[in-house]
C-alpha positions in Angstrom: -34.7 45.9 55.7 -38.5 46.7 54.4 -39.7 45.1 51.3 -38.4 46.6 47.9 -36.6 48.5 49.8 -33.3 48.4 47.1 -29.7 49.1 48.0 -29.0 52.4 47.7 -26.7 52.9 44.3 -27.4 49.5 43.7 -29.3 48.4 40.1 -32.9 46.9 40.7 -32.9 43.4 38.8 -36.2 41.3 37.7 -36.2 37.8 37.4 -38.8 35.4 37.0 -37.9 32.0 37.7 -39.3 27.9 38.3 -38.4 25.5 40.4 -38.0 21.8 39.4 -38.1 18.7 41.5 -39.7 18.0 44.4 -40.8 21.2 45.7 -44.3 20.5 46.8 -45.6 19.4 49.6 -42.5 21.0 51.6 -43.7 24.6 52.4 -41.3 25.8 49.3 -43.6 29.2 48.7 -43.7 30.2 52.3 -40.0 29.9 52.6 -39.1 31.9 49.3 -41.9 34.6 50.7 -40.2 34.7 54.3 -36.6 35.0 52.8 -37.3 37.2 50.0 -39.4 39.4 52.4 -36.2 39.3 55.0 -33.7 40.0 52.3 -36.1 43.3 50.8 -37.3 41.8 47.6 -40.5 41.8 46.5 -42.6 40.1 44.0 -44.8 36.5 44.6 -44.7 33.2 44.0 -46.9 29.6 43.6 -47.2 26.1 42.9 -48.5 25.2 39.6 -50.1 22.1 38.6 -47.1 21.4 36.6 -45.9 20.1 40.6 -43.1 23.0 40.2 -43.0 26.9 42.1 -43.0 29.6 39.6 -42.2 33.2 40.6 -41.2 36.5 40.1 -38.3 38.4 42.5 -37.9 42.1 41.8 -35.3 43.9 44.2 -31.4 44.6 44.7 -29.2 42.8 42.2 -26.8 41.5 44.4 -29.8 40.4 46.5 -31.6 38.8 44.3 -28.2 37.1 43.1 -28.1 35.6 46.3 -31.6 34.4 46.4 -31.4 32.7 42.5 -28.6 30.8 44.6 -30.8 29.9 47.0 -33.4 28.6 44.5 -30.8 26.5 42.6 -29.5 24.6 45.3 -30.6 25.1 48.7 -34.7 24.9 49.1 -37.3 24.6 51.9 -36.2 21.8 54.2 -37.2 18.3 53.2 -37.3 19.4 49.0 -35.4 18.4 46.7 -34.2 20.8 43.8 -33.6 19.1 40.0 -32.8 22.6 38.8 -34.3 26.1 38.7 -34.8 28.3 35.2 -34.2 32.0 34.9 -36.7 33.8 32.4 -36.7 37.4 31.7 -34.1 38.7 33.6 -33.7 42.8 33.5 -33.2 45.9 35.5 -35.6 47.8 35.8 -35.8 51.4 37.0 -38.4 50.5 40.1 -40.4 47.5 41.4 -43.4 46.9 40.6 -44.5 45.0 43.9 -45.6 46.2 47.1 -44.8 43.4 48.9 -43.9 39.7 48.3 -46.5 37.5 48.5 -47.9 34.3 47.7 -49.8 33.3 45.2 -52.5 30.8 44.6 
C-alpha cells in the first residue's frame, strides 16, 4: 500500500502520541517509520531529550488503531514500553503528510 494512501470509505484518523520507557538506544523511530510506511500511514517521529519517541501518525483509522497497539505494547526489539499517551486524536478530511519520516 503507498503512504497515506487511506482505505477507501474508511475515516482518516490523527493521532499524536509518546512513548515511555526504554525506547532509546533500540532503533524505536526506524521501526515505527518502516511499519507505518508498510501499513500506509504517514506522519514522523523522534527521540526527544526527554529519553522518550514522540510522533504524529495520520492515515486509515483502523490502521492506525492497529499501530497505537503496536506502540502500547509491542516496540522495536530489545525496548521496553512503560506506556504510550494519545494527544489530539481526530479525523481529519486529508493528511497532511507526504510521507512518514523521521525526525531529528
Amino acid at each position: 500500500m503507498a503512504c497515506c494512501d487511506p482505505l477507501r470509505d474508511e475515516p482518516i484518523l490523527s493521532v499524536e502520541f509518546e512513548v515511555f520507557g526504554k525506547v532509546q538506544g533500540c532503533y524505536f523511530p526506524k521501526y515505527v517509520r518502516d511499519l507505518c510506511q508498510q501499513l500506509g500511514i504517514c506522519g514522523w517521529v523522534k527521540n526527544t531529550k526527554r529519553g522518550t519517541i514522540t510522533g504524529k501518525m495520520q492515515g486509515s483509522e483502523s490502521l492506525v488503531e492497529q499501530m497505537t497497539q503496536w506502540l502500547s505494547t509491542e516496540g522495536s526489539p530489545g525496548s521496553q514500553i512503560h506506556h504510550c499517551e494519545f494527544t489530539n486524536i481526530e479525523h481529519v478530511t486529508r493528511v497532511g503528510y507526504p510521507n512518514f519520516a523521521i525526525r531529528f
